[in-house]
C-alpha positions as CSV (number, residue, x, y, z in Angstrom):
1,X,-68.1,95.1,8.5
2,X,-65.5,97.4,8.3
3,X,-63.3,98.5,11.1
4,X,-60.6,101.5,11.4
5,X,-59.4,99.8,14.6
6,X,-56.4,97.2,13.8
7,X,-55.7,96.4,16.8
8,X,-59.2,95.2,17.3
9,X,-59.1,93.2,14.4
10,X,-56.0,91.6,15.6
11,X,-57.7,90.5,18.5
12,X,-60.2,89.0,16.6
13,X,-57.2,86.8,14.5
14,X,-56.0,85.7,17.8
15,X,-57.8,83.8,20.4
16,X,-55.2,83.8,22.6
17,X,-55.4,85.9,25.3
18,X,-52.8,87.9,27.1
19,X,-52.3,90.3,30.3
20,X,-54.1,93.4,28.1
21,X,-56.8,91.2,26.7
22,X,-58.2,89.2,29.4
23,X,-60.6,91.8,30.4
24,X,-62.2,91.9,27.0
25,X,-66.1,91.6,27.4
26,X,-67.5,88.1,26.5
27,X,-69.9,90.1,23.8
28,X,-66.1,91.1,21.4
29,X,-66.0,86.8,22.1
30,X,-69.5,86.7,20.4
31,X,-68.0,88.7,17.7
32,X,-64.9,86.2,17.3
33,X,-67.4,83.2,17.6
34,X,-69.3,84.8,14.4
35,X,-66.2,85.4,12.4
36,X,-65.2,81.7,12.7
37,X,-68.5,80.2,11.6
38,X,-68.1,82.9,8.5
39,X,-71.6,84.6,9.2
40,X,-69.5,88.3,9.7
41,X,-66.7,89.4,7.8
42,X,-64.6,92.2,9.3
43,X,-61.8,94.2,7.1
44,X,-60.0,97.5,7.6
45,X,-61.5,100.5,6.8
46,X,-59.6,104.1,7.3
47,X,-60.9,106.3,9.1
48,X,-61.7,108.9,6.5
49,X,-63.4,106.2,4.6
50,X,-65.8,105.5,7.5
51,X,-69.3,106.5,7.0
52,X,-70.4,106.2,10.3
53,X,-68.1,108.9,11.3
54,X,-71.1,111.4,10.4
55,X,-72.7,110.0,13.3
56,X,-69.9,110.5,15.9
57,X,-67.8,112.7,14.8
58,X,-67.6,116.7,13.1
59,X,-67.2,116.7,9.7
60,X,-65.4,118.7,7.0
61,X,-68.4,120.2,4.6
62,X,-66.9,117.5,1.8
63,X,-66.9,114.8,4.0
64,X,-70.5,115.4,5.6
65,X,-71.9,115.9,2.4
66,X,-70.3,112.5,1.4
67,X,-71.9,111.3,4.5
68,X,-75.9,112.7,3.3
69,X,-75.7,110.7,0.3
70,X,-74.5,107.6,2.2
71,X,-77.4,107.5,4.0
72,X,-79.6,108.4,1.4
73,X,-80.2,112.0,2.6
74,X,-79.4,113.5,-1.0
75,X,-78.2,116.9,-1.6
76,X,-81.3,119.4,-0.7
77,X,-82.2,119.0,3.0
78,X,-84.1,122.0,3.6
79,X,-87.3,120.1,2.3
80,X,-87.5,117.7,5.0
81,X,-88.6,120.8,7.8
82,X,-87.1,121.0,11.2
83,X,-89.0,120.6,14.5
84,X,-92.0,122.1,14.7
85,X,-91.6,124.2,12.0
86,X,-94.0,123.3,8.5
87,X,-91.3,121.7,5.8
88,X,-91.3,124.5,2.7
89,X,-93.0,124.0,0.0
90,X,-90.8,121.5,-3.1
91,X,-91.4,124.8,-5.3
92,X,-89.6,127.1,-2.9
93,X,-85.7,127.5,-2.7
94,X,-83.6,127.7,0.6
């Protein structure tokens, strides 16, 4: 799972906890737990890099049309219709 926080994943690294961690939730020690037994893997990923970002954040045109064919969206959404409105037809143009 990738993750452009490194602090976070430094708190996974270390189970010790100091005066900033202690509050953590016990669900990031669930997290720890399943790193440990090897069932999650987490590893930096930049920001920019993040696919997810699409969900959260605004997007240069580049980067959200990076993010269509990450999900599988492809490259002509106008076909898929919009609310209540009837999608066009595939042999009409946008």
């Amino acid at each position: 799972m990738g993750e452009d926080n490194q602090p976070c994943l430094g708190l996974v690294d270390n189970p010790e906890a100091t005066g900033r961690s202690k509050h953590v939730d016990f669900a990031y020690n669930m997290v720890r737990d399943n790193v440990a037994r090897g069932e999650v893997t987490l590893y930096f990923l930049s920001g920019a890099d993040m696919p997810a970002n699409g969900l959260t954040k605004l997007l240069p045109a580049p980067a959200f049309i990076l993010f269509w064919r990450v999900i599988g969206v492809g490259d002509n959404v106008c076909n898929a219709g919009l609310g209540a409105t009837a999608a066009p037809s595939p042999a009409s143009k946008c």
